[in-house]
C-alpha positions, 0 to 999 in steps of 0.5 A: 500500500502507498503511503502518500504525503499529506500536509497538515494546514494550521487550524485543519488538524485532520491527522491525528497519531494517537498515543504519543507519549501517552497523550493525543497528538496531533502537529501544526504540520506534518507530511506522513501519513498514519493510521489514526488511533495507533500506538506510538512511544519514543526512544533516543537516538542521540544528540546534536550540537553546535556551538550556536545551540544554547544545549544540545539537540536531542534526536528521538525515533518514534515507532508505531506499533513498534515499527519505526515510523519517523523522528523528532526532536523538541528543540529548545534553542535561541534566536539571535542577532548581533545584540539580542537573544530570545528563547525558541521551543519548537517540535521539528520531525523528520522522515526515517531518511532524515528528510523534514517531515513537519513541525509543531508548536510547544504548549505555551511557547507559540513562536513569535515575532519581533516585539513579541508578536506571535505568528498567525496561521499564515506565518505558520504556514508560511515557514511550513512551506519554507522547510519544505523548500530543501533548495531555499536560497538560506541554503547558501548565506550565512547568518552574517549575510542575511542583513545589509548592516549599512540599511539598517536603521535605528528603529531595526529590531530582532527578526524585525530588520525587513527593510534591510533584508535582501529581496531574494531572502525576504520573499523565502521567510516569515516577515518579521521572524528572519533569524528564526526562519534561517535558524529552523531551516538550517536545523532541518536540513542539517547534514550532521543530523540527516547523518545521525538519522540514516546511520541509526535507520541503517541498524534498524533496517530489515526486510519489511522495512525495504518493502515498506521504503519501496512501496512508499511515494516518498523518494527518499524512501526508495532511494534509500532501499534501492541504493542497498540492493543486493542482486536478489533484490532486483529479481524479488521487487521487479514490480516495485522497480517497474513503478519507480521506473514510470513514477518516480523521480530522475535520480532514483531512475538513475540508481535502479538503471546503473545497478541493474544487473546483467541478467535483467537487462537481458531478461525478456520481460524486464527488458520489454518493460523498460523499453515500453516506459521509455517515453516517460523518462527524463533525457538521462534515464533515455541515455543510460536505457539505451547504453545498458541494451547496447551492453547487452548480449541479449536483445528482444524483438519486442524491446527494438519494436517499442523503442522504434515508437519513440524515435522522435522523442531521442536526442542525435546521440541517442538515435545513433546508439539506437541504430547501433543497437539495431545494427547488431541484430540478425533481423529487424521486425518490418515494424522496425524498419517502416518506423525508421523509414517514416522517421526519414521521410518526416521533413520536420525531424532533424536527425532524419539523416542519421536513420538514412545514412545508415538504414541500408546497411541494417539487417532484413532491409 
């Protein structure tokens, strides 16, 4: 069964996790789904710190059902700027791949803003949709580069600098709450803790978990399990595989075609399967497509026949690797070859003289 994200807006708290630590739980934000009612307990994991954090961050996994579901940790940590600290609690969760997952405010600490104004639900939302963004500009500045110290005037407060904030940074934040903002994304994309997190998945990882990763809509999930196979693996999820391969993101396409062993390239079905999700990949996955059948001893009619459909869709390197493919072979399909001469014939395809240059010297013409 997929497991298909869900965010969770302030004030429409439809995801309810049940038992957590012994009391209904139920976050601002939050991007797994759960059954309702279920049963979940926490246990450390282990602890980051920094020389900016006012004392060190403690990592939790929660298991539901005692099953590993996902990873939190209440953050108690301060917001500051060059004169001015404030005091920040705060709940960030994470994926089992150490990917943000959500967050939720802490009984009588909502966030706030410069002059103590708390956030509203916009805010909240605001800053939801900033930790979502692994690419956010905040990615590449410093905190020091964050304010333009020769615009900022006297009446400039904490996190309330807006007339000094670069556009391109201020488009990103919570207006009103830069620091903050800045300090939670790096907190959630902190590589030293996605490192923590994936070294303790790694102990815990079984079989149903890789099933569960693998079936999951989540990318890092079946990153994570694809980047693990063993080539058993390949044989007993080739379902799986075949639906990454159609819905999942490049770079997992990328990973399941570099590490799929010679045997299924060859394999008639997997073959013709991949061939037949060939219109639906990215110009990266086309090219390693068809330089691991050019690698390959063994090609099938049917593979040829379904690739001949999307001659339009290849780039000039790609067709000529295709035709040298096709080259290779005994005997081509007369499907085959009506495909490659219609593709000549088309004034409007460009790479038209490939195909012709070459067509008289391929196999049954």
């Amino acid at each position: 069964m997929n497991i298909k994200p869900v965010i969770v807006g302030f004030g429409l708290l439809v995801l309810i996790l049940g038992a957590y630590k012994s009391h209904s739980y139920a976050p601002l934000f939050f991007l797994l789904e759960f059954p309702d009612h279920a049963d979940f307990s926490a246990a450390f994991v282990g602890e980051f710190d920094d020389e900016d954090l006012m004392e060190p961050i403690r990592l939790e996994l929660v298991t539901m059902e005692g099953k590993p579901a996902f990873y939190t940790s209440h953050l108690r940590t301060t917001v500051c700027d060059d004169e001015v600290c404030e005091i920040m609690h705060i709940h960030l969760f994470w994926d089992l791949t150490g990917v943000y997952a959500g967050f939720d405010t802490v009984a009588g600490h909502p966030l706030t803003k410069f002059d103590h104004e708390p956030f509203t639900s916009e805010d909240y939302l605001k800053l939801h949709q900033l930790l979502m963004n692994d690419g956010s500009i905040l990615k590449f500045k410093a905190k020091e580069e964050l304010i333009d110290k020769e615009k900022v005037s006297a009446s400039d407060v904490v996190d309330g600098t807006t007339g000094a904030t670069a556009l391109e940074i201020r488009e990103e934040v919570v207006e009103g709450a830069l620091y903050t903002s800045y300090t939670l994304w790096h907190l959630a994309y902190s590589g030293a803790i996605k490192n923590k997190l994936n070294q303790h998945t790694e102990e815990v990882y079984d079989d149903e978990l890789k099933s569960h990763f693998l079936q999951s809509s989540r990318s890092s999930y079946q990153l994570f399990a694809v980047e693990r196979f063993l080539k058993e693996d390949f044989i007993e999820y080739q379902p799986d595989l075949l639906e990454a391969i159609k819905e999942g993101i490049p770079l997992l396409r990328k990973q399941i075609l570099n590490k799929l062993p010679a045997s299924l390239w060859e394999h008639e079905g997997m073959q013709t399967e991949l061939c037949n999700r060939f219109y639906l990949m990215d110009v990266n996955s086309k090219t390693l497509l068809l330089s691991g059948l050019n690698k390959s001893t063994i090609i099938h009619s049917k593979s040829l026949q379904l690739l001949s459909q999307h001659i339009y869709m290849m780039n000039k390197n790609q067709l000529a690797v295709f035709l040298t493919i096709l080259a290779k072979q005994e005997q081509l399909a007369p499907i085959v070859l009506a495909n490659l001469k219609k593709a000549v014939e088309d004034q409007h395809f460009e790479f038209g003289y490939l195909i012709e240059d070459r067509l008289g010297k391929l196999p049954e013409y």
